[in-house]
N, C-alpha and C positions, 0 to 999 in steps of 0.2 A: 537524847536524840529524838525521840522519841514525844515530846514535848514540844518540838521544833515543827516538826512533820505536823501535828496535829493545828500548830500554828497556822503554819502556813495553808493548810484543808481550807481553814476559815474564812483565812483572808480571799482565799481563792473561791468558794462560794462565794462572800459579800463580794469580791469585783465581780462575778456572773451573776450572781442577781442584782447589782445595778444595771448591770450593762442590758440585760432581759427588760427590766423597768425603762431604762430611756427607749429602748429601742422598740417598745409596743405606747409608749408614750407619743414615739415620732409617729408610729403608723399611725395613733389614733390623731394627732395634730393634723399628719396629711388629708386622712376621712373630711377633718371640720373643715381645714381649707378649702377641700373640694365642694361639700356642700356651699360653703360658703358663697362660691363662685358660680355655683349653682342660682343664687338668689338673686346674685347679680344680675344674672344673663336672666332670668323671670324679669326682675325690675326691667331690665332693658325693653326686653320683648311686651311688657306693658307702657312702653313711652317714656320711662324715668331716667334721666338725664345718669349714669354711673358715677360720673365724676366728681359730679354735685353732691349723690348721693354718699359717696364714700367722705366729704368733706363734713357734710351733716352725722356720719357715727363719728367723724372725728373729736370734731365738735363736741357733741355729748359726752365723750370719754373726758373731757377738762371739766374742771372747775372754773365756775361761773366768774370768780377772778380773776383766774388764769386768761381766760377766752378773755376778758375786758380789755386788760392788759395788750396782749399783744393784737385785739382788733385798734386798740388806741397806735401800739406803734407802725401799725399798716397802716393807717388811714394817715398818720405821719410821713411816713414815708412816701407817699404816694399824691401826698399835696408836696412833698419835695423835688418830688419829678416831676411836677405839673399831670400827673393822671387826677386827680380828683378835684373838686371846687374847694378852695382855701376856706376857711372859716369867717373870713371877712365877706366871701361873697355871698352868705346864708344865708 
């Protein structure tokens, strides 16, 4: 029985100390989001468009293929709707 008990100790520290680890994981996630948004509202309050800004780390986080790719099938898409000039009229 005895054996059992000791089991289960284990188990029961390893789930509290995950749960300790996500849960100072989150607080420290919340800190970076804050700052994060902190940088924002700077960029703003210096004139820099947020929107734009946030589309350019998008941006960056792809691969140079990747972005090619789907700026090809936006610009697709969007000479299908008549928003852009066709490639014949270039």
């Amino acid at each position: 029985m005895s054996d059992v008990t000791d089991v289960t100790d284990v188990a029961q520290d390893q789930l509290r100390s995950f749960v300790e680890r996500i849960e100072r994981l989150e607080e420290e996630k919340k800190t970076i989001a804050d700052d994060i948004k902190d940088v924002y509202a700077e960029a703003k309050g210096n004139g820099f468009d947020t929107k734009v800004l946030r589309k350019v780390i998008s941006l960056r986080k792809q691969d140079v293929n990747e972005r090619q790719e789907q700026e090809a099938i936006l610009d697709l898409y969007l000479q299908a709707l008549g928003m852009a000039p066709s490639l014949s009229d270039a």
